[in-house]
C-alpha positions as CSV (number, residue, x, y, z in Angstrom):
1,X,34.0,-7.5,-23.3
2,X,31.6,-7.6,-20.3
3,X,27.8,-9.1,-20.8
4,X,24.8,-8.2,-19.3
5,X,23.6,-11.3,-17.3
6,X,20.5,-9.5,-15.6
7,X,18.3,-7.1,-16.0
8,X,17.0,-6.6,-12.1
9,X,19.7,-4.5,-10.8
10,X,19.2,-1.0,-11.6
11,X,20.9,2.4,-11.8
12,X,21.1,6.0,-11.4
13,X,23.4,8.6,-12.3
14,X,25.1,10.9,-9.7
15,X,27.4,14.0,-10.9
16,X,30.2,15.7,-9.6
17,X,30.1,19.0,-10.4
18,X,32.1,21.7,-10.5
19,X,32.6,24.3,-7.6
20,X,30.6,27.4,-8.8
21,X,27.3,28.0,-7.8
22,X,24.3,29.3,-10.5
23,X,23.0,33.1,-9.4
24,X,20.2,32.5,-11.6
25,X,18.1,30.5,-9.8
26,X,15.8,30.0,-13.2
27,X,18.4,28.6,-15.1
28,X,18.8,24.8,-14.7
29,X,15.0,24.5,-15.4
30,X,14.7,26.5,-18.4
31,X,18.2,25.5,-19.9
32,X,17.5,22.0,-19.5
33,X,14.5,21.9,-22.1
34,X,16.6,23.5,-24.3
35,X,19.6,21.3,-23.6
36,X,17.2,18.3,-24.5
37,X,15.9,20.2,-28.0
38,X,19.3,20.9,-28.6
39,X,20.7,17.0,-28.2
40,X,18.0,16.0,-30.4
41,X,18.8,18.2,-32.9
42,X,22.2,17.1,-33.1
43,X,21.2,13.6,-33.2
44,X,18.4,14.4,-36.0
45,X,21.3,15.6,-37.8
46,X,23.9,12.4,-37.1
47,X,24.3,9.7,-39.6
48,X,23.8,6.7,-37.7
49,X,23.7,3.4,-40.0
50,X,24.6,0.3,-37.6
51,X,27.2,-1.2,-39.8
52,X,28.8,-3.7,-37.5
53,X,29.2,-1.2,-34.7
54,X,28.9,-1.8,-31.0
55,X,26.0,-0.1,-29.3
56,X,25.7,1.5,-25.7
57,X,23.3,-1.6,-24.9
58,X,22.6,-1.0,-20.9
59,X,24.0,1.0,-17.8
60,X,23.8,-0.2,-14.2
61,X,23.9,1.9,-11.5
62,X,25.0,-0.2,-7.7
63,X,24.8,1.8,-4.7
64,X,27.7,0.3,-2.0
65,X,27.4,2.5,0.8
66,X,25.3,5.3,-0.3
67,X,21.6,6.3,-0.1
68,X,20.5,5.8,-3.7
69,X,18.6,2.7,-5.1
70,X,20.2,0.5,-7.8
71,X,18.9,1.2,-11.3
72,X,19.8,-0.4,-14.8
73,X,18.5,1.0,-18.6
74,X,18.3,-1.2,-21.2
75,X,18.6,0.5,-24.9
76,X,17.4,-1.1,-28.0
77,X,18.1,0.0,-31.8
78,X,16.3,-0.5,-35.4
79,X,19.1,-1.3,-38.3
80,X,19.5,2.6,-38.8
81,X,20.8,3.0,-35.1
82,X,17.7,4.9,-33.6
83,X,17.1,4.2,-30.5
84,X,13.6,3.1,-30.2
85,X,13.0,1.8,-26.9
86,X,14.1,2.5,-23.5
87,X,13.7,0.3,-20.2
88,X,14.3,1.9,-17.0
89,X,14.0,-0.4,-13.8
90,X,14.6,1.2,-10.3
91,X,15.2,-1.2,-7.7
92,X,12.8,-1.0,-4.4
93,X,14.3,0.1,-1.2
94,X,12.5,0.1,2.4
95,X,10.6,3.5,1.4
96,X,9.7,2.4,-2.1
97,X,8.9,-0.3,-4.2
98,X,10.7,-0.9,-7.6
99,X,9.6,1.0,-10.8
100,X,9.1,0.2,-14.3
101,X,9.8,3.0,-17.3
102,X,9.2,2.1,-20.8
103,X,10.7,4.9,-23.4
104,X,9.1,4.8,-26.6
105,X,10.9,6.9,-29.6
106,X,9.6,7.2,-33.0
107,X,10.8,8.9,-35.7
108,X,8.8,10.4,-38.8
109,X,9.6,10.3,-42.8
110,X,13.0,12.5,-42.5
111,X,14.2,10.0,-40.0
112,X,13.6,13.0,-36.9
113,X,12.4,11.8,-33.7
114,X,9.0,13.5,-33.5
115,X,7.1,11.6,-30.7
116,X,8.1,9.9,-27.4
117,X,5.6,7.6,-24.9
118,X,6.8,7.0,-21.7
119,X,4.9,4.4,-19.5
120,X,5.8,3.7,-16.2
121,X,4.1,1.7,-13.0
122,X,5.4,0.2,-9.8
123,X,6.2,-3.1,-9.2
124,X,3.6,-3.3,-5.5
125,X,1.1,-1.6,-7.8
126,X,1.2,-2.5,-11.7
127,X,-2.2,-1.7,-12.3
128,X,-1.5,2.2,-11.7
129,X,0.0,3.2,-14.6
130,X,1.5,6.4,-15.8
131,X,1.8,7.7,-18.9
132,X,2.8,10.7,-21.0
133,X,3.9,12.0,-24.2
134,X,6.4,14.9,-26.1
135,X,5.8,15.6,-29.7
136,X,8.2,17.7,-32.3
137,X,7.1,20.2,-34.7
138,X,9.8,21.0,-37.0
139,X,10.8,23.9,-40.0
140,X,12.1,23.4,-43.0
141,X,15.9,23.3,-41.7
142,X,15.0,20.2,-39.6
143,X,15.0,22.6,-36.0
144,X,12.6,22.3,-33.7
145,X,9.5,24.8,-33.9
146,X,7.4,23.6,-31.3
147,X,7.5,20.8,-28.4
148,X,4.4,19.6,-26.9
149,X,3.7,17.5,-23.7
150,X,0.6,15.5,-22.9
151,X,-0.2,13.4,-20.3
152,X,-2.8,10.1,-20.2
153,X,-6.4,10.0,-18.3
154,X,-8.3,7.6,-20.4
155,X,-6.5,9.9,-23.5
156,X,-3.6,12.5,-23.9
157,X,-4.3,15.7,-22.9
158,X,-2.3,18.5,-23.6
159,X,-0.4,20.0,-20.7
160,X,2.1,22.4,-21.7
161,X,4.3,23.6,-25.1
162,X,6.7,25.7,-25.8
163,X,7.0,27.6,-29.0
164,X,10.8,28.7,-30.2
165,X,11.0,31.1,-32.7
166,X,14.6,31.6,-34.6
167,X,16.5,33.9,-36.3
168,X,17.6,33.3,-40.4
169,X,20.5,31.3,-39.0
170,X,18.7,29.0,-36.8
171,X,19.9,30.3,-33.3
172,X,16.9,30.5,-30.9
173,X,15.5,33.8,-30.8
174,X,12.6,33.1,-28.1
175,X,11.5,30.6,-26.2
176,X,7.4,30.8,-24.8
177,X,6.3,27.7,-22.3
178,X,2.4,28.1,-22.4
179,X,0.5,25.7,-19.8
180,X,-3.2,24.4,-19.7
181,X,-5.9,23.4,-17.4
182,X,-6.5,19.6,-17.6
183,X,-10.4,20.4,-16.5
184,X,-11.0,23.2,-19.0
185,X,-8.7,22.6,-21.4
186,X,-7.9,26.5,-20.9
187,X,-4.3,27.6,-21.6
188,X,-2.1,30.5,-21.0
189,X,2.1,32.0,-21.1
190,X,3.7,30.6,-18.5
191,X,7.7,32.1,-19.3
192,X,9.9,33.2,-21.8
193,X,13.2,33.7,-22.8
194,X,14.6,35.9,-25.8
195,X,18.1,35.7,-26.8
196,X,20.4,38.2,-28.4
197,X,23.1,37.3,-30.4
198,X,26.3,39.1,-32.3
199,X,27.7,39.0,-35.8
200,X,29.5,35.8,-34.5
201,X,26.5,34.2,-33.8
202,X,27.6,34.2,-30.5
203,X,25.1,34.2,-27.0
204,X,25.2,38.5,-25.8
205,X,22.0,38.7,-23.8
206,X,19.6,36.0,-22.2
207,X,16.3,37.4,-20.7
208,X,13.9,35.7,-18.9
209,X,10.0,36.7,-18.5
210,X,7.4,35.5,-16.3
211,X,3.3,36.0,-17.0
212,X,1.9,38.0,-14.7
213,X,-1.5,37.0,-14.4
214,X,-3.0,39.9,-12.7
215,X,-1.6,42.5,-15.3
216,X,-1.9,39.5,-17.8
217,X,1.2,40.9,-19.8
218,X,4.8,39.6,-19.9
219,X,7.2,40.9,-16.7
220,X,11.3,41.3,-16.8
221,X,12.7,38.8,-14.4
222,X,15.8,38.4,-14.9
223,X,18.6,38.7,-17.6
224,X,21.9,37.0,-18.1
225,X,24.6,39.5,-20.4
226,X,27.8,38.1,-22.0
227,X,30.5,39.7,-23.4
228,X,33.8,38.6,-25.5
229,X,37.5,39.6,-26.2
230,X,38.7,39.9,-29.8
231,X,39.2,36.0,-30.6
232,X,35.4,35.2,-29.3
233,X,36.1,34.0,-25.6
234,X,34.2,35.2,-23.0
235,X,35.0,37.9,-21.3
236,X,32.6,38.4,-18.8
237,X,28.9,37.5,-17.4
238,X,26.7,40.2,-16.0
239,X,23.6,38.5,-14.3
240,X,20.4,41.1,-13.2
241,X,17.4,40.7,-11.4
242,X,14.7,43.1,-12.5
243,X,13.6,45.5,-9.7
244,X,9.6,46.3,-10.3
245,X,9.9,48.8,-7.6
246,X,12.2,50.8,-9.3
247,X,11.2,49.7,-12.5
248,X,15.5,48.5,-13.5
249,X,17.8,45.7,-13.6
250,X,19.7,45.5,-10.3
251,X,23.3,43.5,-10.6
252,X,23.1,40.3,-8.8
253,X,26.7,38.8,-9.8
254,X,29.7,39.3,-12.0
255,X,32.0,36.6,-13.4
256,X,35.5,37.7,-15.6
257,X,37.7,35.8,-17.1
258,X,41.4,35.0,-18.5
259,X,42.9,32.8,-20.3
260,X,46.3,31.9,-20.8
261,X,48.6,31.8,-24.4
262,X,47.2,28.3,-25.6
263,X,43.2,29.9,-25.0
264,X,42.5,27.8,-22.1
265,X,40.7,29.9,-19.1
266,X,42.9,30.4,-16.8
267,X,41.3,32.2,-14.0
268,X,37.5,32.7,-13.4
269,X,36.6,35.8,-10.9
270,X,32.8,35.3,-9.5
271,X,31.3,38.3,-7.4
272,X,27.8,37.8,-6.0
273,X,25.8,40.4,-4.6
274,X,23.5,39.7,-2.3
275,X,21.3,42.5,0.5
276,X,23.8,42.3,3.1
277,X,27.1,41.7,1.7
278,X,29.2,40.5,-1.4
279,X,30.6,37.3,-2.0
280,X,33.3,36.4,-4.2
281,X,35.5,33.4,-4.7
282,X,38.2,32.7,-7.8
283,X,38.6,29.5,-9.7
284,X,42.5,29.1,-11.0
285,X,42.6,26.5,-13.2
286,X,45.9,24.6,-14.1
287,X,46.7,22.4,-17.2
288,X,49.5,19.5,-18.6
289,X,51.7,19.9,-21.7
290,X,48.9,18.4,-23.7
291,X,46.1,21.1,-22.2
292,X,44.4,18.8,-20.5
293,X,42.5,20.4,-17.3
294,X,44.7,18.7,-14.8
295,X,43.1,21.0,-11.9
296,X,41.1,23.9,-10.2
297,X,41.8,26.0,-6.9
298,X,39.6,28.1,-5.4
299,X,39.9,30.7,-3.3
300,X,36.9,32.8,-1.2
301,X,36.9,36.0,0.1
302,X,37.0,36.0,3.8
303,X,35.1,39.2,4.7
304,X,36.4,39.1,8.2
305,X,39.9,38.6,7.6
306,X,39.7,40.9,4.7
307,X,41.5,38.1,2.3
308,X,40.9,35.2,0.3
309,X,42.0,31.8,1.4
310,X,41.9,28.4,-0.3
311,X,38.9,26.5,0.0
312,X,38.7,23.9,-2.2
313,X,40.5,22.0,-5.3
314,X,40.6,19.3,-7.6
315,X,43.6,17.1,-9.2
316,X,43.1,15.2,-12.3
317,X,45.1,12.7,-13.9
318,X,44.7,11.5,-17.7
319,X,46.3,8.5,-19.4
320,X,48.3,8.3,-22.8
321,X,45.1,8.2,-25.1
322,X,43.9,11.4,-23.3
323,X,41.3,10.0,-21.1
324,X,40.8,11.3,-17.5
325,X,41.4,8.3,-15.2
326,X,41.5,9.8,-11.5
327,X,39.9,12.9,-9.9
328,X,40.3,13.9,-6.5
329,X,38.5,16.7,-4.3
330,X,39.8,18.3,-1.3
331,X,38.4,20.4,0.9
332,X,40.7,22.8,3.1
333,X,40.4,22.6,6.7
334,X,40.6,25.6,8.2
335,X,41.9,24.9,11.4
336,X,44.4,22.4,10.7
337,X,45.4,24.4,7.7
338,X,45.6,20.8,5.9
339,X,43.9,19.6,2.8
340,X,41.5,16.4,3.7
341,X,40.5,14.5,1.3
342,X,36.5,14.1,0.5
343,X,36.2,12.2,-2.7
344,X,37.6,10.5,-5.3
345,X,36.4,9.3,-8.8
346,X,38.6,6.5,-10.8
347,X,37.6,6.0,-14.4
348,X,37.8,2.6,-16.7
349,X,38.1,2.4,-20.3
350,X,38.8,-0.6,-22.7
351,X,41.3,0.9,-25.7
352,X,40.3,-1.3,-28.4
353,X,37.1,0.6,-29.3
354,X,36.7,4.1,-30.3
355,X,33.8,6.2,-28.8
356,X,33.0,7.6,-32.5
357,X,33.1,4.5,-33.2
358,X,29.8,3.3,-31.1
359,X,26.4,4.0,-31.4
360,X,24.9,5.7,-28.7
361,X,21.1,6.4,-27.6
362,X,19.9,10.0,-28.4
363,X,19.5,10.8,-23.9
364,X,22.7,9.6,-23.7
365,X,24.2,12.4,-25.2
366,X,28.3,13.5,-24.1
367,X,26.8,16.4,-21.9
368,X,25.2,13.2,-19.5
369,X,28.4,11.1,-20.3
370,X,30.5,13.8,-19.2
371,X,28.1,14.3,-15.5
372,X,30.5,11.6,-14.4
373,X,33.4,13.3,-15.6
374,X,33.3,16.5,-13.6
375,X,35.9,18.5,-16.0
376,X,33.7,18.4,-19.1
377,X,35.7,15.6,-20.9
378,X,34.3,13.4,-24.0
379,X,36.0,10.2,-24.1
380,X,38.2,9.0,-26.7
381,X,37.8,5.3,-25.8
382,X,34.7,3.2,-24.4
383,X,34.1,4.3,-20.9
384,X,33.9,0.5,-18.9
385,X,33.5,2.0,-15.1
386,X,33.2,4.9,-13.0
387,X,33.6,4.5,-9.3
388,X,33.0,7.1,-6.8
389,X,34.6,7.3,-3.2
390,X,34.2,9.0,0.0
391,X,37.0,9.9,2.0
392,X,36.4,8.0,5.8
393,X,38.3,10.2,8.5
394,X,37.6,7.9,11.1
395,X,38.7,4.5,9.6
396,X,41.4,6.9,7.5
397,X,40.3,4.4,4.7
398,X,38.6,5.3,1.4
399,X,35.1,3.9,0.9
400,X,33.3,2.5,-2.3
401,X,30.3,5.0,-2.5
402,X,28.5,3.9,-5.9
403,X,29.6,2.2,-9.1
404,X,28.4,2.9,-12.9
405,X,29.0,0.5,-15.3
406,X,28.3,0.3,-18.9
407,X,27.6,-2.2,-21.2
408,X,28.1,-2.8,-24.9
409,X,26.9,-5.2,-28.0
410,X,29.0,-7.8,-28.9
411,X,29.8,-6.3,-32.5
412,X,33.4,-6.1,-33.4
413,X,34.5,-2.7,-34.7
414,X,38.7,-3.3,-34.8
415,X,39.1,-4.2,-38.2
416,X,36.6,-2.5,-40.0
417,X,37.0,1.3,-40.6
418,X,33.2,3.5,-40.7
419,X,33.0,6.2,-42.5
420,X,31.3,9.1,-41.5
421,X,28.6,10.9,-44.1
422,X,30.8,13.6,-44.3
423,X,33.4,11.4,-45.8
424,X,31.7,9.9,-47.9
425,X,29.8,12.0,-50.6
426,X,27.0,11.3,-53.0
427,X,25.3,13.6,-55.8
428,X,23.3,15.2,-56.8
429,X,21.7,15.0,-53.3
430,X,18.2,14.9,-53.9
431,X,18.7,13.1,-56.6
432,X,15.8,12.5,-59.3
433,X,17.1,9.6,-61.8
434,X,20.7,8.7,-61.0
435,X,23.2,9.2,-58.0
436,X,27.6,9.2,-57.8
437,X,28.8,7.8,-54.4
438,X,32.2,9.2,-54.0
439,X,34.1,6.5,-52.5
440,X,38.0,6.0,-53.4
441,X,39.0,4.8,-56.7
442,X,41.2,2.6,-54.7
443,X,38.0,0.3,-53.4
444,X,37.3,-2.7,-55.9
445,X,34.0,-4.8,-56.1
446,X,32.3,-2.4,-53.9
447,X,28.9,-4.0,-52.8
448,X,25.9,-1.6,-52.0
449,X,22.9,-2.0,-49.9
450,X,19.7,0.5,-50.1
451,X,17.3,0.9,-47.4
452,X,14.4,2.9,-47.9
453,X,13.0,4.6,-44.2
454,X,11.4,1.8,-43.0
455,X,14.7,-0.5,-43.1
456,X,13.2,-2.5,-45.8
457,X,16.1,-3.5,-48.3
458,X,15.5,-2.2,-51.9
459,X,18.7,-2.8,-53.6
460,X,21.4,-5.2,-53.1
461,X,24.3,-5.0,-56.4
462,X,27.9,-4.5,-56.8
463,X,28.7,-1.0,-57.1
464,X,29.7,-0.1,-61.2
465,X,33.2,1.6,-61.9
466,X,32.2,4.8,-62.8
467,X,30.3,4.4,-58.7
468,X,27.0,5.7,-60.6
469,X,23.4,3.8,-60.1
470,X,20.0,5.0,-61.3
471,X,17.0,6.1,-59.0
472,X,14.5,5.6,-61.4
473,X,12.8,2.6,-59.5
474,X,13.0,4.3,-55.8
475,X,9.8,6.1,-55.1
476,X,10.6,9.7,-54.0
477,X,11.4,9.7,-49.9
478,X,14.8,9.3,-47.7
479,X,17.2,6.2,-48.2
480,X,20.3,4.8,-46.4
481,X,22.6,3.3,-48.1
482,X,25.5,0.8,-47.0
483,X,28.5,0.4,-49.2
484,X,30.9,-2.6,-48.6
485,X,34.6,-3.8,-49.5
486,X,37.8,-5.1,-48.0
487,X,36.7,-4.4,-44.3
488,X,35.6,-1.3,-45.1
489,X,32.2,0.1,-44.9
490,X,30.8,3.6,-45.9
491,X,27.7,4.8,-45.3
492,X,25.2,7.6,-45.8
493,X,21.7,8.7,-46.7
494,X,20.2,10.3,-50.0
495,X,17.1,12.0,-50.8
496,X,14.8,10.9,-54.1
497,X,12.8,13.1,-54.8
């Protein structure tokens, strides 16, 4: 197990991505808020007790021969697992001096994050200091209402919200970003975005709204529309740009696509439209005996040859615990009609340690895991490394761009087996005067730990036989509990009510 020795080299993630390129030029800004409301959602909604697991303790990012400065982030955890503190260093290069980020999470009575502080300041210049601030508003069902951001002269000032209004099953109905004058303290819309869904709960119709501030009403923009075959795959995306001179949606791009008998996509068809001519291009994607994405080709149409040729592709290879460890890009030169290499990403793991079975900071969710791993992939063991190459015609020779590493607690997890809260059930949950953990009849002597919120421990006992204990003392609020025996460890939460 590698160790951390300093904290003065830093890092920064770069992705691979796959080749297709985003028609809706709103997208990545708008999806990514509600990517972030969405990962903290789900991690609201994990059960994370740190029973002897490992934690993702830092990352460090080293340039070798590319442009980017070193970085490193440093994670910290309370005993429930929350990460409450984040330090980002970048290192300085000859255009910049290093910076300092501070990341500071807390969570409210339920145990939701509800407020972050960041603080930052640069190393040549420590007195000027940064700062800002989010802050969650949630419903009933623990989703995200409202998100507001502030940032600091002298106090927080509120800069921008957005409001997200849902249907009876959760799934985002709107989304309105409103922003305000720092002077005045004036706001007004900036966007929104409705959402459609089917009986399937299932994405049909994305629109997205700008405020026009002349007519000071809300005006179409443009509109993503999905459809699906008869076992809820997608079919197709339509994507539209309003016309206000014509007052209708004009098509901007198509994709369609196929899948083979196992339900992995098999071919991806993407027409674009643009004022003077249409381009399209086709992803086929191929896979192993074990479905694995073990590539992609593409093809582009050639409007003066009147044909599609190949382009570009990627080959993947996975090892035996299904783990991609190699990806290589090519790129097809045209007038050698040969593939040349341009980049290649090799991928370390240590088998002894489960990714479920390590505790991971809520940012560092498996969609920014995975930005390393181009084909989408969650790991099934710890992810050590991840080193990128370049391809060097001239030499012939391939060339360490950047390295990623990632480091771990010390905390051994092989011969203890967590289980999950969905394992392990208690009742009535809320409870008022007495609670049954569910554990097997098997376990003898189990001992129980109970933590109320705070992480102050309120009970320590050995579990009775009939696995029942009274709640009479506990004041009403959330508790974790922690059940032990035998090298095994079972954990949860209950509410008192």
């Amino acid at each position: 197990m590698k160790t951390l020795f300093s904290i003065i080299i830093l890092l920064s993630f770069l992705s691979i991505n796959l080749y297709a390129q985003d028609f809706n030029p709103l997208s990545n800004q708008r999806e990514s808020a509600i990517k972030r409301v969405k990962a903290i959602e789900a991690y609201n909604a994990q059960n994370r007790v740190l029973s002897n697991q490992q934690v993702l303790d830092s990352m460090l990012f080293i340039p070798l021969n590319g442009p980017n400065n070193a970085w490193i982030q440093k994670f910290f955890y309370d005993e429930f697992g929350r990460d409450t503190l984040h330090i980002y260093y970048l290192s300085p290069d000859s255009n910049s001096s290093g910076r300092y980020s501070f990341v500071r999470n807390m969570f409210n009575s339920k145990n939701l994050l509800y407020s972050q502080i960041n603080t930052s300041y640069y190393s040549k210049n420590p007195s000027k200091i940064w700062k800002d601030k989010n802050t969650f508003t949630y419903n009933s069902k623990n989703l995200i209402i409202e998100d507001r951001h502030y940032v600091w002269d002298s106090k927080f000032n509120l800069k921008s919200n957005r409001v997200y209004s849902r249907n009876i099953n959760g799934d985002l109905t709107s989304v309105i970003r409103y922003t305000y004058n720092l002077d005045n303290n004036t706001g007004r819309p900036q966007y929104k975005d409705e959402y459609i869904f089917n009986n399937q709960k299932l994405e049909t119709s994305h629109t997205y709204l700008d405020w026009n501030i002349v007519q000071w009403a809300w005006q179409n923009h443009w509109k993503s529309v999905t459809s699906y075959n008869s076992i809820s795959e997608v079919d197709s995306t339509i994507e539209l740009s309003w016309n206000g001179n014509n007052t209708q949606w004009d098509t901007m791009g198509v994709v369609r696509y196929t899948y083979d008998i196992h339900g992995n996509r098999e071919k991806s068809t993407h027409i674009y439209y643009t004022p003077n001519k249409h381009i399209s291009f086709i992803l086929n994607y191929c896979y192993n005996t074990n479905n694995q994405l073990t590539g992609y080709l593409t093809n582009a149409y050639d409007s003066l040859a009147q044909q599609f040729t190949d382009t570009y592709k990627v080959n993947s290879k996975w090892n035996n615990q299904g783990d991609i460890i190699n990806q290589l890009n090519y790129h097809k030169n045209q007038n050698t009609n040969q593939w040349d290499s341009l980049e290649r990403m090799d991928y370390y793991y240590n088998s002894n340690f489960l990714t479920n079975n390590i505790v991971y900071p809520y940012s560092f969710n498996y969609i920014k895991l995975s930005s390393h791993l181009s084909l989408n992939h969650k790991p099934n063991y710890m992810l050590l490394n991840v080193n990128r190459y370049f391809f060097d015609s001239t030499s012939n020779n391939w060339q360490n761009w950047d390295n990623v590493s990632y480091y771990y607690s010390s905390k051994n997890v092989n011969s203890i087996n967590i289980v999950s809260n969905k394992q392990v059930r208690c009742y009535p949950n809320p409870t008022q005067d007495k609670i049954y953990f569910d554990i097997p009849p098997s376990i003898l002597n189990p001992q129980i730990y109970i933590y109320d919120i705070t992480g102050k421990l309120v009970l320590e006992a050995v579990l009775p036989t009939n696995h029942q204990l009274s709640t009479k003392h506990l004041e009403s609020g959330v508790y974790i509990f922690k059940i032990t025996s035998n090298n095994h460890i079972y954990s949860g939460k209950f509410i008192v009510e």
